[in-house]
C-alpha distance (Angstrom), angle and dihedral (degrees) to the residues before:
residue distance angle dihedral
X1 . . .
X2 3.31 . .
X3 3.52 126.0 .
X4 4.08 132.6 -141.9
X5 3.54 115.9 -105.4
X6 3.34 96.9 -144.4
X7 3.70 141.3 14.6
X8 3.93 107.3 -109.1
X9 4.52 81.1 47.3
X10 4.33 86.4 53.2
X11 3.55 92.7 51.6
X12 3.84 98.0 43.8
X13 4.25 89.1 45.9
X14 4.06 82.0 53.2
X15 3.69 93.6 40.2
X16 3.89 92.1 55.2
X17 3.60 99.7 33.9
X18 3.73 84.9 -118.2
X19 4.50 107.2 -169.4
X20 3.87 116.1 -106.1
X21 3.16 87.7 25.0
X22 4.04 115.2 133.1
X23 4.33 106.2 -102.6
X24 4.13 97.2 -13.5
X25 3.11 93.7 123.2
X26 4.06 104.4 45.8
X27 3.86 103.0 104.1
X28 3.96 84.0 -142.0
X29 3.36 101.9 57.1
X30 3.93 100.9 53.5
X31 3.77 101.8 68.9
X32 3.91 88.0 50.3
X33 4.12 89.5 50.1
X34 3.67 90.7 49.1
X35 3.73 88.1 48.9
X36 3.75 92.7 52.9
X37 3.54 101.3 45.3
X38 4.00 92.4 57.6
X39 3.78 78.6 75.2
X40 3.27 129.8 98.3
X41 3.65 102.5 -158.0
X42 3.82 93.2 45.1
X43 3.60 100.6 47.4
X44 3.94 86.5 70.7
X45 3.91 88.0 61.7
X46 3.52 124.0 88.9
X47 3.97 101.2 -112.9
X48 4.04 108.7 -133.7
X49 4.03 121.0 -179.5
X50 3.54 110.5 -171.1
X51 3.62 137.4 139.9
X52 4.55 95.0 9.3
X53 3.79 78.6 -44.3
X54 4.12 142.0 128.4
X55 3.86 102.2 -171.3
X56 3.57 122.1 178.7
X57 3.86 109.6 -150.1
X58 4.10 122.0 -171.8
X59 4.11 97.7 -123.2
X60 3.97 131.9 36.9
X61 4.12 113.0 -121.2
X62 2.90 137.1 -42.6
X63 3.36 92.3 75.7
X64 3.63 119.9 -152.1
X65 4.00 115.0 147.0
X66 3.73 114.1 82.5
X67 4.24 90.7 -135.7
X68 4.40 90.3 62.8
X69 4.15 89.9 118.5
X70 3.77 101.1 30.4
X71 3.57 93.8 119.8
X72 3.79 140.6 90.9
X73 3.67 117.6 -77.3
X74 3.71 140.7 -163.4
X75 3.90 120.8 -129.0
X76 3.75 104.7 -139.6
X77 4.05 135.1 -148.7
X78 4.01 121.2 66.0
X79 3.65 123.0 12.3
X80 2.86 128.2 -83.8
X81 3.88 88.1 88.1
X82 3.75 110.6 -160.2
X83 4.01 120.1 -167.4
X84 3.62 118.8 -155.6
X85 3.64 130.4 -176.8
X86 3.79 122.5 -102.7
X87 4.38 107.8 -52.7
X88 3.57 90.3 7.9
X89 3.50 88.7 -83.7
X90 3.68 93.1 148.2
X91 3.84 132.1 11.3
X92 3.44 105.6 -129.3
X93 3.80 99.1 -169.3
X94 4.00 145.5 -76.4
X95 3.16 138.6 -99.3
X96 4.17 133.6 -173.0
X97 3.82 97.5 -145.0
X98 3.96 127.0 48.9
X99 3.69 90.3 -118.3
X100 3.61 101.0 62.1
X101 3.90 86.2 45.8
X102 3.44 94.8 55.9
X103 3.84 88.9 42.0
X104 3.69 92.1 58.9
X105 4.31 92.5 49.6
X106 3.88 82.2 53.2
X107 4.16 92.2 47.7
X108 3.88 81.0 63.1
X109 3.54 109.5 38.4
X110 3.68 107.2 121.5
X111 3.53 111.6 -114.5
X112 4.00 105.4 -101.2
């Protein structure tokens, strides 16, 4: 699979459901990516699905810093949506609708 080379080309392959391209076509995932890109804040992430996941990481691949996925993350599938921080260390809360998921990864963005 084939990954985007940059983030504004990851969210546009997710946006249009574009083939090969990592979780466009799970049914699940789209309403949560559509969610996500509304925002600001998260449209300057690098949108990842992987593993039942929508991670936001800071750069686009190749990856080289060890921090890339240190942020909050949304576990995909069936609502209830439940965010956790960054290796499930915490579970930050849940939500039944991909907008209040996404809300609560922006709640706990760090500042920069």
């Amino acid at each position: 699979m084939t990954e985007a080379p940059d983030i504004a080309t990851a969210w546009s392959w997710l946006l249009e459901r574009r083939p090969g391209t990592r979780g466009a076509m799970q049914d699940s995932l789209h309403p949560l990516v559509e969610a996500a890109y509304a925002e600001a804040r998260l449209r300057g992430l690098y949108p990842f699905p992987t593993h039942g996941t929508l991670r936001f990481l800071r750069a686009a691949p190749p990856w080289t810093e060890p921090n890339r996925d240190d942020l909050p993350f949304i576990l995909c599938g069936e609502p209830p949506y439940k965010v956790y921080t960054s290796d499930y260390a915490d579970l930050l809360g849940q939500s039944d609708t991909p907008a209040g998921a996404v809300a609560l990864v922006v709640d706990q963005l760090p500042p920069s």
